[in-house]
C-alpha positions in Angstrom: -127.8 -171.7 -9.3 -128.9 -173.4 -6.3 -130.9 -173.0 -3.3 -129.8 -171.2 -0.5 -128.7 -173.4 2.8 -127.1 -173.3 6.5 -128.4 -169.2 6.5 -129.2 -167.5 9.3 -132.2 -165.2 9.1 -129.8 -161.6 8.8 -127.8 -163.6 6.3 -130.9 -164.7 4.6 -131.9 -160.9 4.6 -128.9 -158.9 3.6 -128.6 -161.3 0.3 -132.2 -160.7 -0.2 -131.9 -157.1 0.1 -128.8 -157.4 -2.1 -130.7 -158.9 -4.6 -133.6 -156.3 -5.1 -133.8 -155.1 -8.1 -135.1 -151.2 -7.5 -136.0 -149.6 -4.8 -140.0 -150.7 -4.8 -138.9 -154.3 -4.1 -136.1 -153.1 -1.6 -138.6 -151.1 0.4 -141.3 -154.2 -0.1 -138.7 -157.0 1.4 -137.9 -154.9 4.4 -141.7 -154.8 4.8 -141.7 -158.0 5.0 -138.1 -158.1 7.2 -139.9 -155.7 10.0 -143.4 -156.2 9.8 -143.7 -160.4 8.9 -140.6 -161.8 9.3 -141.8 -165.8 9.2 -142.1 -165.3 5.7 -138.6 -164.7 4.9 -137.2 -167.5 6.8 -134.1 -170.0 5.9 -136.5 -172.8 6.9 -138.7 -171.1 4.1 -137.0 -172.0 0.9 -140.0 -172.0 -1.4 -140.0 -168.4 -1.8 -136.6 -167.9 -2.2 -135.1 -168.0 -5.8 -132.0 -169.5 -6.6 -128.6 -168.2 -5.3 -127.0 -166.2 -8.0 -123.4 -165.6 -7.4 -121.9 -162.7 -9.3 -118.5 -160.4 -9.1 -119.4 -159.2 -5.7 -120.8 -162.0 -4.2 -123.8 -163.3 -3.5 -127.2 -163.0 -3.7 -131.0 -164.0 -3.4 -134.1 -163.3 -5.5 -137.7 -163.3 -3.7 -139.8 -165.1 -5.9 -142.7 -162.7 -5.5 -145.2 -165.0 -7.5 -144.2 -168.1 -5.8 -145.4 -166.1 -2.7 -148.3 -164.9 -3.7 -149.4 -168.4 -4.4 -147.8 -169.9 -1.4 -149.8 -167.4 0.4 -153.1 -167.7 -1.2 -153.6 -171.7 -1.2 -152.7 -171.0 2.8 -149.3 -172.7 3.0 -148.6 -169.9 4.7 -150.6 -169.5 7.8 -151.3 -165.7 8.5 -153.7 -163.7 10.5 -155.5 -160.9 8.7 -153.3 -158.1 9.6 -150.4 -160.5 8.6 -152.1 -161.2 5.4 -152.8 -156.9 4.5 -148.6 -156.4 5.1 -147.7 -159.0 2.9 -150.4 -158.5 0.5 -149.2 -154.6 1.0 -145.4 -155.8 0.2 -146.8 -157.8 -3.4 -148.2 -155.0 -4.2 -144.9 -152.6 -4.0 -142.9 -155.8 -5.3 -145.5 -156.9 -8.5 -146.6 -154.6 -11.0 -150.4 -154.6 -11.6 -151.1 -155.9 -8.0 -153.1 -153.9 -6.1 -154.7 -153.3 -2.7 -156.9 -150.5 -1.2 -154.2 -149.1 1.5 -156.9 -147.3 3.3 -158.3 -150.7 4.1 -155.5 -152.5 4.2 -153.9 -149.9 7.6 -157.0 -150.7 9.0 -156.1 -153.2 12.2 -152.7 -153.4 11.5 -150.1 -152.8 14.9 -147.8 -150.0 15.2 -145.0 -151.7 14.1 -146.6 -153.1 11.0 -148.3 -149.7 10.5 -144.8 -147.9 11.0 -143.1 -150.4 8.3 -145.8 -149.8 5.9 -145.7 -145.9 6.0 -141.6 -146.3 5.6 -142.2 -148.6 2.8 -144.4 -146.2 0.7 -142.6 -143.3 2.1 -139.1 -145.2 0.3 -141.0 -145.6 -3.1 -142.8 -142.4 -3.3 -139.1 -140.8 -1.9 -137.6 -142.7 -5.1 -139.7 -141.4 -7.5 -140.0 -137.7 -6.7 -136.0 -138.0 -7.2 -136.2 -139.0 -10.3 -138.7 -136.0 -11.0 
């Protein structure tokens, strides 16, 4: 395993997609992709897991707790409504982390706003399939 170098941000993103494992932390990195997408940055390697190379290729693992810190000592610098997506996307991504959507909507932009509706919309989809 090793870090991930010389990516461009769609390559970045497709092997981070790739390596999602269900459809809660699928929907929660293309949160992040659409709604915060300095966060998941090749310049940005402390949140990205090692490469894992398997069968079909490659593929990246979001180290959601490594975020979480990242973001909470303010290594990340947000804005608030930057701060309520990704705290939105943790929440999708980490079980038993929780935030009060109602609140968290409040002051976010369209396109945030849009991405975070698709996001829950993508979970709550998954799980009425499964019935």
């Amino acid at each position: 395993m090793s870090q991930p170098t010389g990516l461009t941000a769609d390559q970045l993103h497709t092997q981070l997609r790739r390596g999602a494992s269900g459809v809660a932390e699928l929907a929660a990195i293309d949160l992040l992709i659409t709604a915060a997408p300095f966060v998941l940055t090749p310049t940005r390697p402390d949140v990205v897991r090692h490469a894992i190379a398997d069968n079909t290729g490659l593929f990246l693992r979001l180290d959601w707790g490594g975020l979480m810190v990242e973001v909470d000592q303010g290594r990340i610098p947000l804005s608030r409504g930057e701060r309520r997506v990704v705290d939105i996307a943790l929440s999708l991504a980490l079980p038993g982390v929780t935030v009060a959507l109602g609140h968290a909507l409040t002051g976010l932009d369209n396109i945030a706003a849009g991405a975070v509706l698709g996001a829950v919309r993508a979970v709550l989809t998954d799980g009425a399939d499964r019935g």
